[in-house]
C-alpha positions in Angstrom: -3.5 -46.2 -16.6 -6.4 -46.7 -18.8 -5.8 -49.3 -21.5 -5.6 -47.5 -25.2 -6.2 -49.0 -28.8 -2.8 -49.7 -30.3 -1.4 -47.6 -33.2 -2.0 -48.1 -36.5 0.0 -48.0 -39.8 -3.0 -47.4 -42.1 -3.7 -43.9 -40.0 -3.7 -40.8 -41.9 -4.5 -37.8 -40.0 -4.4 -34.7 -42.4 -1.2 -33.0 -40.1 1.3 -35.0 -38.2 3.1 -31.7 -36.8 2.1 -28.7 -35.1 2.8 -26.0 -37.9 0.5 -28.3 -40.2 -1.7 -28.6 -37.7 -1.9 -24.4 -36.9 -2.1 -24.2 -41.2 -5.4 -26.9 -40.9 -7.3 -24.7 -38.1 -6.9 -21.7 -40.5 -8.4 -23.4 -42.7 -11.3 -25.1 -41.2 -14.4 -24.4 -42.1 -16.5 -23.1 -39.1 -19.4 -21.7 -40.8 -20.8 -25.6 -41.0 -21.4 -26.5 -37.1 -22.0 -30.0 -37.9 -19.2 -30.6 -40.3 -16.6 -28.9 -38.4 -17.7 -30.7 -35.3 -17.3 -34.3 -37.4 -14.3 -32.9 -38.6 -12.9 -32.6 -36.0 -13.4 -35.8 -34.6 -12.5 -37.6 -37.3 -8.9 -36.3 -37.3 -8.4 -36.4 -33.7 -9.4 -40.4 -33.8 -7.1 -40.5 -36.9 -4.4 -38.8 -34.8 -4.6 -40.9 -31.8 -4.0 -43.7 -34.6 -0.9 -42.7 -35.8 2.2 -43.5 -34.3 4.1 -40.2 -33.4 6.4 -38.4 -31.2 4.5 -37.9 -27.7 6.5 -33.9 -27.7 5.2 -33.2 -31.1 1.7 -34.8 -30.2 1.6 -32.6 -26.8 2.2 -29.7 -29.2 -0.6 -30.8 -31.6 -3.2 -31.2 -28.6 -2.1 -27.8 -27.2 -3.1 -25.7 -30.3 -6.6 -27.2 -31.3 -7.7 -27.1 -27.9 -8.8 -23.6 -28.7 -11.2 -24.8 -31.7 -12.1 -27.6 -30.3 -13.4 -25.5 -26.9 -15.5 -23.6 -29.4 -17.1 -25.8 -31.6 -18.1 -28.0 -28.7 -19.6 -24.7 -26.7 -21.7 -23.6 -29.9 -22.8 -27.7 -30.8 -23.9 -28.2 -26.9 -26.3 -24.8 -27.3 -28.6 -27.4 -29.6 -29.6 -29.4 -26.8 -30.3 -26.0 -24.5 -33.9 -26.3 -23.5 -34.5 -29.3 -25.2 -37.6 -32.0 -23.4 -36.8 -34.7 -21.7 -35.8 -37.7 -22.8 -33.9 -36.6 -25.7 -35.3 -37.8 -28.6 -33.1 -40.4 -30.3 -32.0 -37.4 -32.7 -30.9 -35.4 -29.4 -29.1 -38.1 -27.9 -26.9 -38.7 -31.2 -25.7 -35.0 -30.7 -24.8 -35.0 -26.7 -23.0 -39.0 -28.0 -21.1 -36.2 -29.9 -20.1 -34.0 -28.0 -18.8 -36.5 -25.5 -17.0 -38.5 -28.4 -15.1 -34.9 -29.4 -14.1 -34.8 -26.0 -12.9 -38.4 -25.6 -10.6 -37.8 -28.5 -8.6 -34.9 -27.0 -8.8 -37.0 -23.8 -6.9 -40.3 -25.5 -4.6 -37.6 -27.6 -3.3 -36.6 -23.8 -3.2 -40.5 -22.5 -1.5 -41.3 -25.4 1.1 -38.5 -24.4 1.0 -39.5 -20.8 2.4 -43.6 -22.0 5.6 -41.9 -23.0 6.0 -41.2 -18.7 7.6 -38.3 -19.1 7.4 -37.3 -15.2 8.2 -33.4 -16.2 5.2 -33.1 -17.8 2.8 -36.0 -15.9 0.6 -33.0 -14.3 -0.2 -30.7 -17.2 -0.7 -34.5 -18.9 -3.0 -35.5 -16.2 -5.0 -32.3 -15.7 -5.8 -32.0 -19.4 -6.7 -35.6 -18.9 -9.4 -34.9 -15.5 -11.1 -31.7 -17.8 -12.1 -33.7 -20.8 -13.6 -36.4 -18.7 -15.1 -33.6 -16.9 -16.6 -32.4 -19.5 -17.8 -34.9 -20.6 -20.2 -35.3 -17.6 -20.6 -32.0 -17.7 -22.2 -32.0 -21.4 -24.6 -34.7 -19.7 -25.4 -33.1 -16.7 -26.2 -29.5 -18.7 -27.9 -32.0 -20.7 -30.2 -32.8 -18.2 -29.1 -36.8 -18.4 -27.4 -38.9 -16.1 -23.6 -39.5 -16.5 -23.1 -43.6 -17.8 -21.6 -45.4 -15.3 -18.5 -45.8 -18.2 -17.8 -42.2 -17.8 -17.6 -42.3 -14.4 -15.4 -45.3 -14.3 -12.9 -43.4 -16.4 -12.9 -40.5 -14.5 -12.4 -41.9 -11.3 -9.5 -44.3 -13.1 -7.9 -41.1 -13.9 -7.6 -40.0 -11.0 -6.3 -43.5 -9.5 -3.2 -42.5 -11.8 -3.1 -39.5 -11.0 -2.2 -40.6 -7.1 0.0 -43.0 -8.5 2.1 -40.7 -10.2 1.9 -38.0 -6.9 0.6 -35.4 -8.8 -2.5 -34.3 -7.2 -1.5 -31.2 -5.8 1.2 -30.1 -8.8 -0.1 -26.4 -9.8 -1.4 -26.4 -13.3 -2.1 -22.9 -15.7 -4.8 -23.7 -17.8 -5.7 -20.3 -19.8 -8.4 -22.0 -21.8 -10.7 -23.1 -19.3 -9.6 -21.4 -16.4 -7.6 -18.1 -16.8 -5.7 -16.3 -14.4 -6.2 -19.1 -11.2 -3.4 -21.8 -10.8 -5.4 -25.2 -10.8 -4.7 -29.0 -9.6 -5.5 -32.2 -10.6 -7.3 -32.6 -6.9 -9.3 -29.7 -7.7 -10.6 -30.6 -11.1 -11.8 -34.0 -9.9 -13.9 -32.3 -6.4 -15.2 -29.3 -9.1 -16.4 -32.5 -11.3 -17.7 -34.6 -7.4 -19.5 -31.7 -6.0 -21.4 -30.3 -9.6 -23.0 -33.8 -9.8 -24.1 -33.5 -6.8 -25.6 -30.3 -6.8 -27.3 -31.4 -10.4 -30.7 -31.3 -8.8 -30.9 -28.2 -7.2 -32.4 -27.3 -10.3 -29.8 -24.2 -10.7 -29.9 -21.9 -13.5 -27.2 -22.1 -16.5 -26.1 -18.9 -14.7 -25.6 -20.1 -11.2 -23.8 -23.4 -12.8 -21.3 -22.0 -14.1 -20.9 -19.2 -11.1 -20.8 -22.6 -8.7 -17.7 -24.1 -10.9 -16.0 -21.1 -10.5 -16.1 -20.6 -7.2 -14.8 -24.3 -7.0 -12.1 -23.7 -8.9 -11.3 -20.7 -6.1 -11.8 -22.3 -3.5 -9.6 -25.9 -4.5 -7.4 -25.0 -0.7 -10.3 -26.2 1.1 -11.1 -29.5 -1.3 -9.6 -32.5 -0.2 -9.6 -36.1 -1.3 -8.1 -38.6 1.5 -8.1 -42.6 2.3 -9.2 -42.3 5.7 -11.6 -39.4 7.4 -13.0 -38.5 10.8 -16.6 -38.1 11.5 -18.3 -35.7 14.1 -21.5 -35.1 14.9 -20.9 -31.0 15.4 -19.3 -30.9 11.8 -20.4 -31.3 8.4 -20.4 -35.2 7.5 -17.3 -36.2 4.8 -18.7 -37.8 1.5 -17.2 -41.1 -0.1 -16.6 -42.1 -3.6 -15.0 -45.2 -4.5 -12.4 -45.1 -7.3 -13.6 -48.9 -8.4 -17.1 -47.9 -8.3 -19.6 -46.3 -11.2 -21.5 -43.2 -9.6 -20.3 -40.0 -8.1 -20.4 -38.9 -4.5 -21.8 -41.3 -1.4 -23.3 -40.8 1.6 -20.5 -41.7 4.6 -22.8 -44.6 5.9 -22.4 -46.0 2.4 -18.8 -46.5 2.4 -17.7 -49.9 2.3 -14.3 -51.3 3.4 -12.2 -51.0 0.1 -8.6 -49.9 -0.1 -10.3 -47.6 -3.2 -13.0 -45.8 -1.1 -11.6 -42.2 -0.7 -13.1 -39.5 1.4 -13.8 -35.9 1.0 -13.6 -33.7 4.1 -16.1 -30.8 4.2 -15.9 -29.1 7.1 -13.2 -26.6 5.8 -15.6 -26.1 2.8 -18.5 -25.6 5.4 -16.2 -23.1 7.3 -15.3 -21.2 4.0 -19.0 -21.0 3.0 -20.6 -19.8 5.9 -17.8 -17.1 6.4 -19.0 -15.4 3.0 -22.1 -15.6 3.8 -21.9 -13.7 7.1 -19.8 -11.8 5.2 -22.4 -10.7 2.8 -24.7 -10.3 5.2 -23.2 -7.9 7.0 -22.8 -5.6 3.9 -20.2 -6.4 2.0 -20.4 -7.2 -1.7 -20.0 -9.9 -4.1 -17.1 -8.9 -5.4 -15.9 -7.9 -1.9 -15.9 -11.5 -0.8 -14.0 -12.3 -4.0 -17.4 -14.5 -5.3 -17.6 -12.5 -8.5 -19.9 -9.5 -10.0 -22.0 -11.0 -11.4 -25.0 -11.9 -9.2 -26.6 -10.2 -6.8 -26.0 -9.8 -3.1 -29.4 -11.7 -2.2 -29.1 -14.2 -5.2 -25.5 -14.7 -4.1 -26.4 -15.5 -0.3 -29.5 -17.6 -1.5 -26.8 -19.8 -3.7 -24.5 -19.9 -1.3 -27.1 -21.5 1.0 -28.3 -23.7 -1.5 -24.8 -24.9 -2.0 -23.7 -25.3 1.6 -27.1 -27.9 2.3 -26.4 -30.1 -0.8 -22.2 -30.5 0.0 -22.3 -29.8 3.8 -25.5 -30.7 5.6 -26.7 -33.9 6.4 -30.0 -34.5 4.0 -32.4 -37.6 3.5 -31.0 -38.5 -0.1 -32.4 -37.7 -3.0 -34.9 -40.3 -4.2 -33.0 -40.5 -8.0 -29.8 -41.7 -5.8 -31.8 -43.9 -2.9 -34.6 -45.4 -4.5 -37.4 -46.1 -1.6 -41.0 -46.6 -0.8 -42.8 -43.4 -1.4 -46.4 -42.3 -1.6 -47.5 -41.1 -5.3 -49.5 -38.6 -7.2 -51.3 -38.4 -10.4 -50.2 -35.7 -12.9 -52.0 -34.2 -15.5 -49.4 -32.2 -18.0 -50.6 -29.2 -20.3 -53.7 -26.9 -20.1 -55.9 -29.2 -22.4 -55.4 -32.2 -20.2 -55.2 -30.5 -17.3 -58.8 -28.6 -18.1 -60.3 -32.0 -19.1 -59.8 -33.3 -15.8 -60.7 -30.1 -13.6 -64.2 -29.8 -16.2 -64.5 -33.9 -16.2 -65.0 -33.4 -20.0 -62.6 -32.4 -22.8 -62.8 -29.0 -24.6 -65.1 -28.2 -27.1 -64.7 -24.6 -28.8 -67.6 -22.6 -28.1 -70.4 -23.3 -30.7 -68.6 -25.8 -32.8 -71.4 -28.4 -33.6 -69.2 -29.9 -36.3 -66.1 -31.0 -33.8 -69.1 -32.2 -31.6 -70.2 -34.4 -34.6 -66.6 -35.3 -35.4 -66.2 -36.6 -31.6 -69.2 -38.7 -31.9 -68.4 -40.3 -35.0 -64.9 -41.5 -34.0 -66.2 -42.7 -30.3 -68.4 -44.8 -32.5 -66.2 -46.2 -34.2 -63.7 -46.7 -31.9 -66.0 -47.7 -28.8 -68.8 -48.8 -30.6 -71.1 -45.9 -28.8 -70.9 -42.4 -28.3 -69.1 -41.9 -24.5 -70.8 -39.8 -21.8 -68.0 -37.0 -21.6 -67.9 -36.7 -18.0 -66.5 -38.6 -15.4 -62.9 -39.8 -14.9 -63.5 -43.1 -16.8 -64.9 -41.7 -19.7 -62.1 -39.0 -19.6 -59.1 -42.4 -19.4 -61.2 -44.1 -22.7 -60.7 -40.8 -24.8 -57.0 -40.7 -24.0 -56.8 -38.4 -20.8 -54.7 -40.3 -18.7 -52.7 -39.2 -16.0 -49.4 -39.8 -15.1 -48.1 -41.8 -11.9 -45.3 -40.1 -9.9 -43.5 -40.7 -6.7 -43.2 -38.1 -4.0 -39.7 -36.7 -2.6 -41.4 -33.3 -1.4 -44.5 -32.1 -1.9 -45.4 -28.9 0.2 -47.6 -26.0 -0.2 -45.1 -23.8 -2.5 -42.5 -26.9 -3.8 -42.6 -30.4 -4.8 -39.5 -33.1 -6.1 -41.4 -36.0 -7.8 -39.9 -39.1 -9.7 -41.6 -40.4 -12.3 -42.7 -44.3 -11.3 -42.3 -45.5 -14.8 -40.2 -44.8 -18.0 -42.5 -44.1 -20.4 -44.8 -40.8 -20.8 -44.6 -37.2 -22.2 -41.5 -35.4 -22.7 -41.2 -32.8 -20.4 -39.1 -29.3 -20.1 -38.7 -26.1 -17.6 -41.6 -24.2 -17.5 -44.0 -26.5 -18.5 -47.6 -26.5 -17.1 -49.0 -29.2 -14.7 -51.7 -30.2 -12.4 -50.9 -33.2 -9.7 -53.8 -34.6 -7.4 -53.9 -37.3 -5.0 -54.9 -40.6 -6.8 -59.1 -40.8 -7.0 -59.0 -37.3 -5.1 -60.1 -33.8 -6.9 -57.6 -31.9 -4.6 -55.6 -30.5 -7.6 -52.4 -28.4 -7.4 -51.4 -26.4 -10.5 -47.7 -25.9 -11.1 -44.7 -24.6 -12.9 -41.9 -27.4 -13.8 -38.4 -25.5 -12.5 -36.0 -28.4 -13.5 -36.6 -31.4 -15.3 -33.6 -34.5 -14.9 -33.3 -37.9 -16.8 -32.2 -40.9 -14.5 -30.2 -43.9 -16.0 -33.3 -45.7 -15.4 -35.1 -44.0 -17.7 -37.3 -42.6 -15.0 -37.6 -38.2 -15.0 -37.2 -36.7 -11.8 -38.6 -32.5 -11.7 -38.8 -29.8 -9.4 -42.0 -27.8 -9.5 -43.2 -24.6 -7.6 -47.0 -24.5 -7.4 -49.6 -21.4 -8.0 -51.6 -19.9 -5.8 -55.0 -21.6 -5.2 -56.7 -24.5 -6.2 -57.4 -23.7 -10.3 -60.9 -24.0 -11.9 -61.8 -24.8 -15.2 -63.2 -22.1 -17.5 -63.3 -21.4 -21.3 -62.1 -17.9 -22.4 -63.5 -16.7 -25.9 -62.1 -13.2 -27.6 -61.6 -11.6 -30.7 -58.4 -10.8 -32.0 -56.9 -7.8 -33.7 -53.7 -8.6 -34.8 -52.3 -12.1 -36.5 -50.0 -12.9 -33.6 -53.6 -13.5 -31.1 -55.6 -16.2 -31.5 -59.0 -15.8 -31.5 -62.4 -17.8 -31.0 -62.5 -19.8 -27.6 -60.2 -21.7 -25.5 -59.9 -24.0 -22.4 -58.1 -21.6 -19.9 -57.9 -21.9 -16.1 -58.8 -19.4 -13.0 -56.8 -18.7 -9.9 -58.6 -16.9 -7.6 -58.1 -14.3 -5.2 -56.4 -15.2 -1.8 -57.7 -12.2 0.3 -55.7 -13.2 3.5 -52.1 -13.4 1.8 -53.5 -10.7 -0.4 -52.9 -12.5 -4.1 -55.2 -11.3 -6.2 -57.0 -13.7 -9.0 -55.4 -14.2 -12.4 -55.9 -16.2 -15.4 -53.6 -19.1 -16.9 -54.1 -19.0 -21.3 -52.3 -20.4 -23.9 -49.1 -18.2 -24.7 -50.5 -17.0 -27.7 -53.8 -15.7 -26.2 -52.4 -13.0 -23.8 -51.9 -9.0 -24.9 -52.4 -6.5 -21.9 -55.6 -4.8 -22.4 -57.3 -7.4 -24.4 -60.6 -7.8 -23.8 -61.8 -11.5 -23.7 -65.3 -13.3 -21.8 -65.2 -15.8 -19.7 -66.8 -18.4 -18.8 -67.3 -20.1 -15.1 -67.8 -23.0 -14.2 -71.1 -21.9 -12.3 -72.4 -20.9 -16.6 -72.1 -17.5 -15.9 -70.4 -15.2 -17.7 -68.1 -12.3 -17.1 -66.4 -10.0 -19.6 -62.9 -8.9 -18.3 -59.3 -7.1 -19.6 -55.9 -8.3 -19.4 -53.4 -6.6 -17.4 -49.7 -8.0 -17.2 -47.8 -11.0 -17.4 -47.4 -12.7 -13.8 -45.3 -15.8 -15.7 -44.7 -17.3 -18.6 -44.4 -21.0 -19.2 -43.4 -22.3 -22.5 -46.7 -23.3 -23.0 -48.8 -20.9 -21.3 -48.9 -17.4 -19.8 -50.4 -16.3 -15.8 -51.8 -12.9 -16.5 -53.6 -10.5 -14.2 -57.0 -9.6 -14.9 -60.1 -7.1 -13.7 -63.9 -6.8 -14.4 -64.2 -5.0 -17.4 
């Protein structure tokens, strides 16, 4: 079992008993997320110090699991949408939510040393679910597991088969109410979800994924040994010594701690609700739930069945490899600077244009020529270099070659072009995920056409619009798949029906009005446009 910091005599948790425990929650001050959420880990570390009856600390566990679930769901929503990599600040929170869980983790081992055999799979299932959740906070996070978390969960589970309690039926209420549970079946939910981390799923289809897990935990199976076919869907490996989640089977090595998943029943189970769903029936039908639709529910489903069940080239995060690259420009002011081969300059603003000069001067020594790609890498404008995993017409996966750059998020606006080419791509950033390396790894659907540079100048009538002039790019029309043109703006630039001119990057002009919002980015908006 995992090794455990001895008792100590100078421990002072501030209840050594379940009723004072029950009296503390009540009074617990919730309204302070921070506090309560240091609280709380303070006394469970004090706790797990003090020397007491393994009954009355089971007890104890049992009744703050409640607040602890809580506090932890309403701290992790402060790292929702946040860029990657965390800032220093960031990280410091999702080290705390993992520490909280930890605690009620070492609370159950420290319950499990007392081998009481009637309770060893309740023991060891609380056990699986905080380590879990623990890589689950990373994962939502959009950061890699350490490889210190996964050697405690797959030591878990080591003891787990040593005690034969795999398959022993667990309730668990809290985290998953009304379905009987196992130990097996935790640590496959926990397998599988880091495997499917960069599908680039929504928070929505996440959490629908676990569930259906946790339903489907008959057709999960860890084993020492496996068969492989070539008709069937290939097992996966992960080695209970080892420091990373699931392996491809031809990366198995001979170890009496390599154990096997077998997915073909999973394949089988998959593929039945999906012919199931296309021949009518409904979500809830199938028993996958109500909330989803029939075609987002067949379009997961698929998703799912290639990342567990189908054999794939790995991902280039998991099998680093030679790869061909691309330069990336990120955000509409870079992005423009390299499509015009000159930075912005509002419309008419002589004094900027002085400003420029001055600090080229006395930076460079001279004022710069503003065009050209050299002069563009001197004022700062420098593109990004990023490895290619896919890069089609409609989708890309691209690793980032090194570990340093911009923070990036979902739904941030980039441009990639083949290095010393002007073929650019503009794109939409789906996912965003943070290796151990330090390296980022996205997903990005791209836009319609290849963009053009132009500045858009309006007035505006309300304080929520800016006004004056701004870099902005054009899409335009693609008769033959029948796409009409549109506009990309800042975010704060777009109302339907404004009125705003435009300039092309042939100097003529051509007044137009907004129409509606095609997609928004967190940084900028795709709007449809006409002639004014």
């Amino acid at each position: 079992m995992l090794p455990l910091e001895p008792t100590d005599e100078l421990a002072k948790p501030a209840f050594t008993d379940a009723a004072l425990c029950a009296t503390w929650i009540g009074q617990l001050q919730l309204t302070n997320l921070n506090l309560a959420q240091g609280t709380l880990r303070k006394q469970l570390d004090e706790l797990n110090r003090y020397a007491l009856n393994e009954g009355e600390r089971f007890q104890i566990l049992e009744i703050l699991r409640d607040t602890v679930a809580m506090v932890q769901s309403n701290f992790a929503k402060k790292l929702t949408g946040k860029k990657l990599p965390l800032a220093d600040e960031e990280f410091t929170l999702l080290i705390a939510l993992s520490n909280l869980w930890q605690g009620m983790l070492n609370g159950y081992l420290r319950c499990l040393q007392s081998q009481r055999t009637a309770e060893a799979a309740v023991l060891c299932q609380r056990s699986l679910l905080y380590g879990g959740l623990q890589i689950a906070d990373f994962l939502n996070a959009g950061c890699e597991p350490s490889a210190n978390l996964w050697q405690q969960l797959h030591g878990l589970y080591a003891h787990v088969e040593k005690l034969g309690v795999q398959l022993a039926p667990v309730r668990d209420e809290l985290h998953l109410p009304g379905l009987p549970t196992n130990c097996r079946t935790l640590y496959v939910r926990t397998l599988l979800m880091h495997r499917a981390r960069l599908l680039g799923l929504t928070r929505t289809q996440w959490h629908i994924a676990e569930r259906w897990l946790g339903q489907w935990g008959d057709a999960l199976s860890v084993e020492p040994s496996c068969s492989v076919s070539t008709q069937d869907a290939p097992p996966l490996a992960v080695d209970l010594a080892g420091t990373q989640g699931l392996l491809p089977i031809q990366q198995a090595r001979q170890a009496s701690s390599m154990r096997f998943l077998a997915l073909v029943p999973l394949s089988k189970l998959i593929r039945v609700k999906t012919i199931l769903l296309q021949q009518g029936q409904t979500p809830q039908q199938a028993e996958l739930g109500n909330d989803i639709a029939l075609k987002d529910c067949i379009d997961l489903l698929g998703k799912l069945h290639a990342c567990w069940c189908e054999n794939r080239k790995e991902y280039l995060v998991d099998a680093p490899r030679a790869s061909n690259s691309l330069s990336m420009c990120i955000g509409l002011g870079q992005i423009y600077a390299h499509l015009a081969g000159k930075p912005f300059t509002p419309l008419k603003d002589t004094s900027k244009s002085m400003q420029d000069a001055q600090r080229q001067i006395e930076t460079f020594g001279r004022v710069l020529d503003n065009t050209g790609k050299h002069a563009l890498k001197e004022l700062g404008f420098v593109p990004e270099e990023w490895l290619i995993e896919e890069d089609s017409l409609m989708r890309g996966r691209l690793l980032r070659l090194h570990t340093t750059g911009e923070r990036l998020a979902p739904n941030q606006l980039i441009s990639v072009f083949p290095p010393e080419s002007t073929h650019y791509k503009l794109g939409i950033i789906d996912f965003v995920r943070a290796t151990q390396r330090g390296q980022l790894y996205i997903g990005v659907h791209y836009l319609p056409a290849r963009p053009q540079a132009i500045i858009a100048r309006g007035n505006a009538d309300n304080d929520m619009l800016q006004s004056g002039s701004t870099p902005a790019l054009l899409l335009p029309a693609l008769e033959r798949l029948r796409i009409p043109s549109s506009l990309v703006l800042l975010r704060d630039w777009f109302s339907p029906g404004r009125k705003l001119e435009i300039n092309l990057p042939d100097k003529s002009k051509q007044n137009v009005t907004l129409g509606f919002s095609v997609e928004k980015g967190i940084d900028c908006e795709r709007v449809s446009f006409k002639p004014a």
